[in-house]
C-alpha positions as CSV (number, residue, x, y, z in Angstrom):
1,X,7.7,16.3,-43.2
2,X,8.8,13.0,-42.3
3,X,7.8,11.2,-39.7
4,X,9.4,10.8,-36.1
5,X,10.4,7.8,-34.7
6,X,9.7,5.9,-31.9
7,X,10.5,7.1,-28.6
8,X,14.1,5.9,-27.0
9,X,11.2,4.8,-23.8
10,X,9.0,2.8,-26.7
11,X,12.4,0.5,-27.6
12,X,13.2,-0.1,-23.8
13,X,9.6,-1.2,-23.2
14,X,10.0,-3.6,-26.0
15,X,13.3,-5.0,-24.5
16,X,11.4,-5.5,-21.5
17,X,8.7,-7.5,-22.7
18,X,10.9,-9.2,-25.6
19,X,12.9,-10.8,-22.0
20,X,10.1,-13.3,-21.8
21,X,11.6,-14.9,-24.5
22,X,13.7,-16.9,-21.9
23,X,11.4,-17.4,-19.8
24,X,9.5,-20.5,-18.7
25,X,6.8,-19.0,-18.6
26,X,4.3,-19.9,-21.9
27,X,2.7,-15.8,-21.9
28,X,5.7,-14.2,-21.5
29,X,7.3,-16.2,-24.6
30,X,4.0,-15.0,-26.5
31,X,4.1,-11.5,-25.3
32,X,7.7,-11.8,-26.4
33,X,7.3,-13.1,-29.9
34,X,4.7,-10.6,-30.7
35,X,7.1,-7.3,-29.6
36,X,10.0,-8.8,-31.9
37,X,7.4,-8.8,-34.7
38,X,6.5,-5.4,-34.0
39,X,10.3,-4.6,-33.3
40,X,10.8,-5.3,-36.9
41,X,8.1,-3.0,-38.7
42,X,9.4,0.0,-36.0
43,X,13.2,-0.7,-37.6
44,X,11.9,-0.5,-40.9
45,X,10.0,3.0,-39.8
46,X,13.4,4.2,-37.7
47,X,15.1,3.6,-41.1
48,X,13.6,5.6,-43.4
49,X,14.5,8.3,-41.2
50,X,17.9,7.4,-40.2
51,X,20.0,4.5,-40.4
52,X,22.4,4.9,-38.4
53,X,20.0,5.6,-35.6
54,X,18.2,1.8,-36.9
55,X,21.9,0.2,-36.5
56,X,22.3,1.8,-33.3
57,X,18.5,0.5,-32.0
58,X,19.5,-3.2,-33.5
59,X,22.5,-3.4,-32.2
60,X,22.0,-2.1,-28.4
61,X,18.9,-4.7,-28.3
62,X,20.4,-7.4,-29.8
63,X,23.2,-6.9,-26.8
64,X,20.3,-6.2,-24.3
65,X,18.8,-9.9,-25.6
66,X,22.0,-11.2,-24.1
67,X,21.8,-9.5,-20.9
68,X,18.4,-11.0,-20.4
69,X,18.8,-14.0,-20.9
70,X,21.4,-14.6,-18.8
71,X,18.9,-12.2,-16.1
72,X,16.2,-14.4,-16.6
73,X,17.2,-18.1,-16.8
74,X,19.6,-17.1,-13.6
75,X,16.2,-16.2,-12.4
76,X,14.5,-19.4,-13.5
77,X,17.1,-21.6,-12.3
78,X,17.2,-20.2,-8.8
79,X,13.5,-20.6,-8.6
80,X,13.3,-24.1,-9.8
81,X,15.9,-25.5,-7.4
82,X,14.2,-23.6,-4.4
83,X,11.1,-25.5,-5.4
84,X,12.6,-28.9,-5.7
85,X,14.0,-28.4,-2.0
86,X,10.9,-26.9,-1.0
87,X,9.2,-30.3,-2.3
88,X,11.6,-32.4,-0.7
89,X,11.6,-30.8,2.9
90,X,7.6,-31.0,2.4
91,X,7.4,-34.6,1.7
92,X,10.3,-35.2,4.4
93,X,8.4,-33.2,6.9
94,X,4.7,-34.7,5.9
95,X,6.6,-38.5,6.5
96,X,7.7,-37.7,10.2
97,X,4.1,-36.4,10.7
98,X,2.3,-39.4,8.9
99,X,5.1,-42.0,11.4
100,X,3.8,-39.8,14.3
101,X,0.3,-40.1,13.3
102,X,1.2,-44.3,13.7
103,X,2.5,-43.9,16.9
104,X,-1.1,-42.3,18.1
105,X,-2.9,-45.5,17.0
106,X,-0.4,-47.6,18.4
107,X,0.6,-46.7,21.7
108,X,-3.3,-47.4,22.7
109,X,-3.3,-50.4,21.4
110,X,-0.6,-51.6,23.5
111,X,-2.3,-50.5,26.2
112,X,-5.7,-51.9,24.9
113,X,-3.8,-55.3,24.9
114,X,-2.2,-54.9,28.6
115,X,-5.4,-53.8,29.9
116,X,-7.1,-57.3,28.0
117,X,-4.5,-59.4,30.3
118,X,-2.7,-61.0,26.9
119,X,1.0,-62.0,26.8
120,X,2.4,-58.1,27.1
121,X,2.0,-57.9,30.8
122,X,3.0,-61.8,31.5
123,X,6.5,-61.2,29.5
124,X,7.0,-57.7,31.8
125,X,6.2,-60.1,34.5
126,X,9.4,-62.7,33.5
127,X,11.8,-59.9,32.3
128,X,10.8,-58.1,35.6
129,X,9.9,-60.5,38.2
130,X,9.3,-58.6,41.3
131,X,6.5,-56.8,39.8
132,X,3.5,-57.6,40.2
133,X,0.8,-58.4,37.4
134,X,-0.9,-55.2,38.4
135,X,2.0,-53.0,38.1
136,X,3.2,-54.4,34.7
137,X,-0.6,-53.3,33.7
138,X,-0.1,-49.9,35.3
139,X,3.1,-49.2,33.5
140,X,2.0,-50.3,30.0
141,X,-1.1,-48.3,30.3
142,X,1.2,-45.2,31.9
143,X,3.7,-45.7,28.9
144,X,0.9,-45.8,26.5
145,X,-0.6,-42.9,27.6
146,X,2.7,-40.6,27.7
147,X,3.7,-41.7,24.6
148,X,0.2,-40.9,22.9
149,X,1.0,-37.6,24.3
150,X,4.1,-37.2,22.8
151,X,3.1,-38.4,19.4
152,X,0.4,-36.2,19.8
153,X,3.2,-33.2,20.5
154,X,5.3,-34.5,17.8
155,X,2.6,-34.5,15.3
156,X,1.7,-31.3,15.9
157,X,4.9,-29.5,15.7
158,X,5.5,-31.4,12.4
159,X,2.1,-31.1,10.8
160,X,1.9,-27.5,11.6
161,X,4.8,-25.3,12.9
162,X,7.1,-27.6,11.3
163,X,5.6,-27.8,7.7
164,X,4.8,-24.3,8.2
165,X,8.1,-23.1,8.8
166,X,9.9,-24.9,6.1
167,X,7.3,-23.9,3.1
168,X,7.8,-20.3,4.6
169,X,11.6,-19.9,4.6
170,X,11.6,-21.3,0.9
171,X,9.0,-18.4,-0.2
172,X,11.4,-16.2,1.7
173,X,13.7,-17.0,-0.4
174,X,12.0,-16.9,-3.7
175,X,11.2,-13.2,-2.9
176,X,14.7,-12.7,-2.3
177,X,15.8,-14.2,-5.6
178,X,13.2,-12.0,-7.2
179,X,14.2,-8.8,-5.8
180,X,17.6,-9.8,-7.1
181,X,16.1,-10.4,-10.4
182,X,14.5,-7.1,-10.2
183,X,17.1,-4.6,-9.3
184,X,19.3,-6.4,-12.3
185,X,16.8,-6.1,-14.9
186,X,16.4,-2.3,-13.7
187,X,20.2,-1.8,-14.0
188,X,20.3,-3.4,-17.5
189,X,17.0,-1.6,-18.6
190,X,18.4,1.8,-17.4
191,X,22.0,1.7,-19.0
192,X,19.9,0.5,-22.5
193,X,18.1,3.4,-22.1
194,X,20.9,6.1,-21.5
195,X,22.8,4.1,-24.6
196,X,19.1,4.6,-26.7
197,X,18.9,8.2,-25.5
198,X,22.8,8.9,-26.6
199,X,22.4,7.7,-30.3
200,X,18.7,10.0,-30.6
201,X,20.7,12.7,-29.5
202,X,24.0,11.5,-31.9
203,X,21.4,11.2,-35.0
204,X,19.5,14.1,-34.7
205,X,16.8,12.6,-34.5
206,X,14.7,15.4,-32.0
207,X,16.3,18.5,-30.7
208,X,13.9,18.6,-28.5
209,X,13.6,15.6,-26.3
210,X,15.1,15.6,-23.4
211,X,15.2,12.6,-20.1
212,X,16.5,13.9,-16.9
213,X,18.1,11.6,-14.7
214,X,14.5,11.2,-12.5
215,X,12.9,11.2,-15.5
216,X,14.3,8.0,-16.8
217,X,14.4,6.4,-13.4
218,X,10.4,7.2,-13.2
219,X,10.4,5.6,-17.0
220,X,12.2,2.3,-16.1
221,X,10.1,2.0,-12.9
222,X,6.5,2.2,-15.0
223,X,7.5,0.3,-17.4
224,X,8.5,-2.6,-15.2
225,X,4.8,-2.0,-12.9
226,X,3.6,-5.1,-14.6
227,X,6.8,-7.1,-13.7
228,X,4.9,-9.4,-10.9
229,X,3.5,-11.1,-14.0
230,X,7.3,-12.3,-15.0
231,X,7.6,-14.1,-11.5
232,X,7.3,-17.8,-11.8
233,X,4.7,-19.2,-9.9
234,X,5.0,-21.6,-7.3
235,X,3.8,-25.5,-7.0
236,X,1.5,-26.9,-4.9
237,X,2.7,-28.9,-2.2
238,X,0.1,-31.7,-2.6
239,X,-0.1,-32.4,-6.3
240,X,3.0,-30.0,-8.1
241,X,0.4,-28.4,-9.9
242,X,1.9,-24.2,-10.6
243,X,-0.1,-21.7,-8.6
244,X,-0.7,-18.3,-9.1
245,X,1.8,-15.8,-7.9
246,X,1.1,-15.5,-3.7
247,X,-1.9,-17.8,-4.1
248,X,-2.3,-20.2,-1.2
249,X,-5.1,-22.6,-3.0
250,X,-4.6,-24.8,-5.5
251,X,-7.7,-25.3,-8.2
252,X,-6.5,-28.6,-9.1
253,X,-6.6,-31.0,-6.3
254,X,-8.1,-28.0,-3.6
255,X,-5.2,-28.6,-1.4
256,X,-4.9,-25.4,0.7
257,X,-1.1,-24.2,0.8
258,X,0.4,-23.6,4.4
259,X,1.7,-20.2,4.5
């Protein structure tokens, strides 16, 4: 008795993991190389049993290849230009907050100098006549004061809810790039599989197997369990150094990642 080859599932999984072939992502191309190797000895099994059913597995994966990589590097691109304006809005925003940080140190010292009776109260004195020496003192020191406070406000909003806000609405969006990238790869997984089933069936391969509808749905779904490993991971803000998937530390320069 001969024996039966693989299982229409067994060729879908393969197409799954053989997508990592486009990816930027260094285990995934492994992973990737090593299922076309073992693609190859499975053909050469599927063959001896029937060829036509071989032709049919090579060429619905060789058009599944196509699929995914136009899946994945959509995927890829998308994530690489979030992080690049993710990086940019990060530096702009850590700029303001570093200018605000200036203002704290110098709006004292203005004051400090008013206070020490230099030239900053004699020039408010000739712009501004009628005041007295004492009240150009009291408004520098007043100004100083307020704007400390508002560099202080400023510097706050920026260094936290601002910097906050804009690393946030960029991880939203990788997420939403991803689901995207998900619910395609399902659709394209799903149709390989009904196509896979159909030439079993056509080459008599098993009278006996048999997918329902849920069934395959359920398959697809498993199969893909391990797709959080095909995300690409994001950088850290301080040195660009790629972070595990949801990970909010970086190992490399210890820079904890607002979130």
């Amino acid at each position: 008795m001969s024996v039966k080859p693989p299982l229409p599932e067994d060729f879908v999984n393969l197409a799954w993991v053989m997508s990592g072939k486009y990816s930027k992502n260094l285990p995934e191309q492994d992973d990737a190389s090593l299922a076309e190797d073992y693609l190859k000895t499975l053909l050469t099994q599927v063959r001896s049993v029937s060829s036509g059913y071989a032709d049919d597995i090579t060429s619905l994966l060789f058009g599944n290849k196509r699929t995914f990589s136009l899946i994945v590097r959509h995927r890829d691109y998308l994530f690489d230009r979030i992080e690049v304006l993710k990086s940019n809005e990060v530096k702009i925003n850590q700029q303001l907050q570093s200018f605000s940080l200036s203002l704290q140190g110098t709006f004292p010292r203005l004051a400090g100098i008013a206070i020490g009776g230099t030239t900053l109260p004699l020039l408010i004195s000739q712009v501004f006549p009628f005041l007295s020496s004492a009240t150009s003192t009291l408004l520098l020191v007043l100004s100083g004061g307020i704007g400390y406070i508002a560099a202080e406000l400023i510097s706050g909003y920026i260094g936290g809810k601002g910097l906050n806000d804009a690393i946030t609405k960029f991880e939203n969006e990788k997420d939403t790039v991803y689901l995207e990238f998900m619910a395609n790869s399902r659709s394209a997984l799903r149709l390989l599989f009904n196509n896979v089933i159909s030439s079993y069936a056509n080459n008599a391969i098993d009278a006996t197997y048999a997918r329902t509808p849920q069934q395959r749905d359920e398959i697809v779904d498993n199969i893909m369990k391990a797709a959080m490993l095909k995300s690409p991971c994001s950088k850290c803000v301080s040195c660009g150094t790629a972070l595990a998937r949801n990970s909010n530390f970086c190992d490399k320069c210890g820079t904890k990642q607002t979130s």
